[in-house]
N, C-alpha and C positions, 0 to 999 in steps of 0.2 A: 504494500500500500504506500504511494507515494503523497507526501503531503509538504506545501509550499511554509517554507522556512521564513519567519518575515520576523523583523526588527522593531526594538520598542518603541517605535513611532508607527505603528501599526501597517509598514509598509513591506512589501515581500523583497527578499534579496536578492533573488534570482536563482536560488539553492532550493534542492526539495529534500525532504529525509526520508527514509523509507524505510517504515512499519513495519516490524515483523507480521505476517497473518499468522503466525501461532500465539500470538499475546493479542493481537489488535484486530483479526478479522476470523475468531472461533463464534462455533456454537455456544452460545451462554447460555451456562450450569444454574438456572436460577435457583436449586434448592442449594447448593453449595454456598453461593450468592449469601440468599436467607440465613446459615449457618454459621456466617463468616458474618456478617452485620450481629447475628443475634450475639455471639459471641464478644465482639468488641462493646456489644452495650454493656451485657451484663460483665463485664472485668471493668467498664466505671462504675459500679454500683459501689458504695461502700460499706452496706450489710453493716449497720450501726446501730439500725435500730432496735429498741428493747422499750418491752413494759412490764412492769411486776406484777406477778401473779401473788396469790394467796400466800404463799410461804414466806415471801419478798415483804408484804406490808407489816405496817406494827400499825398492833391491835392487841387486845386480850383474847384469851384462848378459851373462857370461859363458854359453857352454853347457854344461850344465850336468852331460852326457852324450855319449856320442860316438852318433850317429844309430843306427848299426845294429847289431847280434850284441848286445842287451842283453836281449831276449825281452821286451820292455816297449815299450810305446808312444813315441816320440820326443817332444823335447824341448827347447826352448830356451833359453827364460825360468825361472828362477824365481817370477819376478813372473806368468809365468801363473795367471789364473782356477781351474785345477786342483789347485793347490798351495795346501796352507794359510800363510796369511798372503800370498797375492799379490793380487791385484787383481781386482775383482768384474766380470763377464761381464755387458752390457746392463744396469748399474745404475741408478740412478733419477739423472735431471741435475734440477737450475732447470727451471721452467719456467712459463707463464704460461696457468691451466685460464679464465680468465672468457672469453664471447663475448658478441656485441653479440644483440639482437632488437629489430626495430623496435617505435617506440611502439604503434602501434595492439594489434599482438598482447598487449604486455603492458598496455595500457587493456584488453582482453578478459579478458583472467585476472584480473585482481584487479575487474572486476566480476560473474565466472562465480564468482571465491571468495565474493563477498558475499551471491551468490544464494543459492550454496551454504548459507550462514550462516543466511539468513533462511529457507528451506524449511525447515533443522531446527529455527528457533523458538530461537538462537541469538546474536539479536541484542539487547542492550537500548538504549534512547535512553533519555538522562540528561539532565538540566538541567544548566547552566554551573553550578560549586561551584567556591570558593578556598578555602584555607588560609592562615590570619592568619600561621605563619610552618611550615616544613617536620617533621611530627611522623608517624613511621611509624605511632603509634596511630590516628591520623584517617585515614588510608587503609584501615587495619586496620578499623574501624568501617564504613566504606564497604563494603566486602568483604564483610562480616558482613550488613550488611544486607542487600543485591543478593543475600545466599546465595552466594560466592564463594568463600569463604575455603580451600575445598579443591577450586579449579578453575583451571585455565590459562586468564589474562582480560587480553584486551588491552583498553586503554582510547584513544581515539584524541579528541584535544582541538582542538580549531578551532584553537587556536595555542599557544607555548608557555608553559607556567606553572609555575618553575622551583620555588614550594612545593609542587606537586600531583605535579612529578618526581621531587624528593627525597624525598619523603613515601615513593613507591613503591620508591626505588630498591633498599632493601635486604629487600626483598620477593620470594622468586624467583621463584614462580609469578604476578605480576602484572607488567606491560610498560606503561610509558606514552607514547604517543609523536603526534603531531602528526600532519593530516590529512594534510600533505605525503609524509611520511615511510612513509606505509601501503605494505605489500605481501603480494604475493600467498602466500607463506610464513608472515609473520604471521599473518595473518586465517586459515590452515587450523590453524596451528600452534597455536588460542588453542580452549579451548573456548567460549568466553563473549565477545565481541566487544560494546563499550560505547564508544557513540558519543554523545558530550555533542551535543547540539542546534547549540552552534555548528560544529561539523566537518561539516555533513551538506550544507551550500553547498559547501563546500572539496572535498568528495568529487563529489560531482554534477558540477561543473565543470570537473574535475581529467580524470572521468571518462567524460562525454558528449560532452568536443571528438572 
């Protein structure tokens, strides 16, 4: 797949790159897809939440009624779940939501996402650019150009380049992040996926083992 190479002033350089079809023009795995997103959600959960049940509250322990001839339901606890202010019935503990999937499945997903990207014309390649020192207007200006600036755009950089990071960072709708770093949440998450030239080795290889 060959696709025009164009420069941050949103203009083509006369260079085209060309796509692997085993990363950029496959049948997309959409349950693999779904597995690999489901995954990345639940590993940001942080499973912190807690409520105290009956054993957890202070209270007295006494009973609190005598069993029977009361025409009411029996009783023990105050600290019972039924009672207000006692203690919460099946409440939510700690716990730890992320699970494992092996590599290949999610090498399938995040290049059935990329297919994805590229079928809807989704994608753009970028030539390598720096920034002389980290200025949100020169990202700003990039955006502008590329027709960005009111679109969810992930930018994925061969390596990392901490003025092209901070330029973006306070940007909320743009994300810059390193070929390593790519995943399959990203790339659906983004409307506009921007892959500088040099990240497109790092993907390919990352990708096709």
């Amino acid at each position: 797949m060959k696709v025009a190479v164009l420069d941050i002033n949103g203009k083509e350089t006369g260079r085209k790159a060309d796509l692997s079809d085993g990363v950029f023009a496959i049948e997309p795995n959409n349950h693999a897809v779904y597995l690999d997103v489901k995954q990345y959600l639940a590993n940001q959960r942080q499973g912190t939440h807690k409520a105290k049940e009956r054993a957890e509250i202070t209270g007295s322990t006494r009973k609190i009624k005598k069993q029977k001839g009361t025409g009411t339901a029996r009783a023990g606890s105050i600290k019972s779940g039924v009672f207000r202010g006692g203690g919460r019935m099946f409440g939510p503990r700690p716990r730890n939501y992320s699970f494992k999937l092996n590599k290949n499945l999610k090498r399938l997903a995040r290049r059935s996402a990329l297919s994805i990207k590229a079928n809807e014309k989704s994608i753009i390649v970028l030539e390598d650019f720096n920034f002389d020192a980290p200025k949100t207007k020169n990202f700003t200006a990039v955006l502008n150009a590329l027709d960005l600036q009111n679109k969810k755009s992930l930018f994925v950089l061969g390596a990392s380049n901490n003025n092209v990071y901070l330029s973006s960072r306070n940007l909320k709708g743009s994300e810059v992040i390193t070929s390593s770093e790519l995943s399959t949440y990203k790339i659906l998450n983004a409307n506009q996926v921007v892959l500088l030239e040099s990240s497109l080795e790092g993907i390919e290889s990352n990708l096709s083992k």
